[in-house]
C-alpha positions as CSV (number, residue, x, y, z in Angstrom):
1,X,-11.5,48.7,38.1
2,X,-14.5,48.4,36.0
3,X,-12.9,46.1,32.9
4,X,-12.7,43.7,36.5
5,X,-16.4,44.2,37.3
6,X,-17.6,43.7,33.9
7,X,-14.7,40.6,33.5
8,X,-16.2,39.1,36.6
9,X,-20.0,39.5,35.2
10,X,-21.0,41.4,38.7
11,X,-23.9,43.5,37.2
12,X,-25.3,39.6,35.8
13,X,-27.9,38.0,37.3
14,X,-28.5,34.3,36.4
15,X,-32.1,33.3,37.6
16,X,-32.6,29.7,38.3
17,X,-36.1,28.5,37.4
18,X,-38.2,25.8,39.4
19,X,-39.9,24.6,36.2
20,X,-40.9,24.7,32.9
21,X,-43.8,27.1,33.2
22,X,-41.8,29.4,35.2
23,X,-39.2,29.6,32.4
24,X,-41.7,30.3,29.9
25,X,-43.8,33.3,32.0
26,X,-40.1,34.6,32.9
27,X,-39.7,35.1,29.0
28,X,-43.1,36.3,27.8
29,X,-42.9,39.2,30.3
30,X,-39.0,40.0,29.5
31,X,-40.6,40.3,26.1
32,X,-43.4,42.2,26.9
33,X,-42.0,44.4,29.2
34,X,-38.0,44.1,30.7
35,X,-36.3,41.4,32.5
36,X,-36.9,43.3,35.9
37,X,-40.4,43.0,35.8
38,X,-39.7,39.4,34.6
39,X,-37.6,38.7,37.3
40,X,-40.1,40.0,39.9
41,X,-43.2,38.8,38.1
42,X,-41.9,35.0,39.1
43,X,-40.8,36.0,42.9
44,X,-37.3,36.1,42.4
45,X,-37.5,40.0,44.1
46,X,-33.6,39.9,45.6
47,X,-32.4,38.8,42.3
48,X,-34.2,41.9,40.8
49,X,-32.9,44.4,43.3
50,X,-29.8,43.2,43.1
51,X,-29.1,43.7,38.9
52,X,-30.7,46.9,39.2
53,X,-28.6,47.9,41.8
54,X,-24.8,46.4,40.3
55,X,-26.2,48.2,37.2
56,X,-26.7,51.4,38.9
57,X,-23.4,51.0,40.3
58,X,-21.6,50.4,37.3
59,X,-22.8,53.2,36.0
60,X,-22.3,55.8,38.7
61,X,-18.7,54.5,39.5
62,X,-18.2,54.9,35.2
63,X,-19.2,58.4,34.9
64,X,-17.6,59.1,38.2
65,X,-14.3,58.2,37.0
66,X,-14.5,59.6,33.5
67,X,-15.2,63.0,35.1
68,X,-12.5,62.4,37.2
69,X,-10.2,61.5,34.3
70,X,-11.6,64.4,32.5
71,X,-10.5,66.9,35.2
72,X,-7.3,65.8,35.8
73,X,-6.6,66.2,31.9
74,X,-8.0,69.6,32.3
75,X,-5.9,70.7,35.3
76,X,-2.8,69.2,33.2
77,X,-3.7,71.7,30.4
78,X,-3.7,74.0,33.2
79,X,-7.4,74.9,32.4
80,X,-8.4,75.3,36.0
81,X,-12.1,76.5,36.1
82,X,-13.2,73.6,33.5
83,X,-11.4,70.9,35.6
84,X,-12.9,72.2,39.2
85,X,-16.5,72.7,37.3
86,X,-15.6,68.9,36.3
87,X,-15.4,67.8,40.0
88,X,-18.3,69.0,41.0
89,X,-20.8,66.3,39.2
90,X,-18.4,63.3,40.7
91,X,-18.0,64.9,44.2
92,X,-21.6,66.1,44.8
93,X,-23.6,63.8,43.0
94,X,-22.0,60.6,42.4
95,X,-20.6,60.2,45.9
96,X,-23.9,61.0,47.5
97,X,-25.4,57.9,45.5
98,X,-22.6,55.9,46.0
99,X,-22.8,56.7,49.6
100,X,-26.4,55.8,50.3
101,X,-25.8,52.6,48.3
102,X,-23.3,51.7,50.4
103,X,-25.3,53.1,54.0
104,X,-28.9,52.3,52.9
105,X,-29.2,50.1,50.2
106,X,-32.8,49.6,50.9
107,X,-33.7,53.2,51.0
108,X,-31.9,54.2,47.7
109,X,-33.6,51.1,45.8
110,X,-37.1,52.0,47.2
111,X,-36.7,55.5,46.3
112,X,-35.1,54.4,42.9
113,X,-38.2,52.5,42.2
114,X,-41.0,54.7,43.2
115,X,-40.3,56.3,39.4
116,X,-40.5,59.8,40.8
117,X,-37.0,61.2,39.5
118,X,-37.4,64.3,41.7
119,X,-37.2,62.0,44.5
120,X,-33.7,61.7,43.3
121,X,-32.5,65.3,43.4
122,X,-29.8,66.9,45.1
123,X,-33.1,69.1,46.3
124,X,-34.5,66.3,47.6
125,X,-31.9,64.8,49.6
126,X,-30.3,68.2,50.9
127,X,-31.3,67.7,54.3
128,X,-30.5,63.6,54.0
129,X,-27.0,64.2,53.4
130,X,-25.5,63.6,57.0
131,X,-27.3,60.7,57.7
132,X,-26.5,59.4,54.3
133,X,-22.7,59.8,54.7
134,X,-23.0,58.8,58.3
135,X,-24.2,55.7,57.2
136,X,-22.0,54.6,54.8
137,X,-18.9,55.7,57.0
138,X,-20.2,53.3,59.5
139,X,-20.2,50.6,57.1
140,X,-16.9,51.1,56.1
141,X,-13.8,48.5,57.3
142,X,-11.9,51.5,59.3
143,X,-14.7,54.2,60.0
144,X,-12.3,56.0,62.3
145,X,-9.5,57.4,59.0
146,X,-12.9,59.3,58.1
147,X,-13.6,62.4,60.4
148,X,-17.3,62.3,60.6
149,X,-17.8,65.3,62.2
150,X,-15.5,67.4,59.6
151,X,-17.1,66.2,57.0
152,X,-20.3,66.9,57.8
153,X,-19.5,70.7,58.3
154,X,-17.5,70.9,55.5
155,X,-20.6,69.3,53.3
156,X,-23.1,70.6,55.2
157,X,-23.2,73.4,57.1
158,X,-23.9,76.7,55.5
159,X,-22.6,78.6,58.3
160,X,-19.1,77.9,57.2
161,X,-17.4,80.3,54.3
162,X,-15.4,77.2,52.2
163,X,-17.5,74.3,53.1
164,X,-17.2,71.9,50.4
165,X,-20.4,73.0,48.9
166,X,-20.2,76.2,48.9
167,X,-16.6,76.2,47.6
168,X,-18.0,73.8,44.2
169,X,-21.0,76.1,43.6
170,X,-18.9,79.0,44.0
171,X,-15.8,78.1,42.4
172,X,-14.4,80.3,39.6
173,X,-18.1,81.9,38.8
């Protein structure tokens, strides 16, 4: 899945330039400072959001999968508490990000940006989490395979003994 992202270049951004002068700005601020700034320095704001965001992506779905991996290699050893501790990072983290890319694009790239990475942390977000998943469910092709309503308790409500959160935080300890 991701030597097919990288193969088609979908965290690249090409920037067309109107001129010249735009060209050369563009490059003495890439130098100066990064390519973002660059990018939104000459106007081109979309273009901006969007290579952070594929990079973002990239990276999350990368790290997501090697833990995944990881796990599974774990539970094959039959080393059971390191492969469940394993999960937890793709399944609580990870997946909320992914999610909120995927419901809210806007609102995890203004939040990104605002270079506050306590903004960022589970903390933060704790009482986001429903409306998060909510969203992204809703974007999805076929909303109705995903119980919205079960997964909310089992993520979210501390009322329950093996909700999904309490079961990863508690697991094996």
């Amino acid at each position: 899945m991701l030597k097919e992202y990288e193969e088609a270049r979908a965290h690249i951004v090409t920037v067309e330039f109107e001129n010249d002068t735009q060209k050369e700005k563009f490059l003495s601020i890439a130098d100066k400072e990064n390519t973002i700034s660059a990018m939104e320095a000459i106007g081109h704001h979309d273009l901006a959001k969007r290579a952070q965001i594929n990079t973002i992506i990239i990276g999350l779905v990368s790290d997501y999968l090697h833990h995944i991996y990881e796990s599974l290699k774990c539970f094959e050893k039959r080393k059971f508490i390191v492969g469940f501790n394993l999960l937890r990072k793709p399944l609580k983290d990870n997946l909320l990000y992914l999610s909120w890319i995927l419901g809210d694009e806007d609102s995890f790239y203004n939040e990104f940006n605002t270079g506050n990475p306590n903004r960022l942390t589970q903390r933060a977000l704790g009482g986001k989490r429903v409306t998060i998943f909510d969203q992204a469910v809703s974007k999805l092709r076929f909303p109705v395979f995903f119980l919205e309503r079960k997964l909310k308790k089992q993520y979210s409500e501390k009322k329950m003994k093996m909700d999904l959160k309490n079961y990863f935080n508690t697991l094996f300890i």
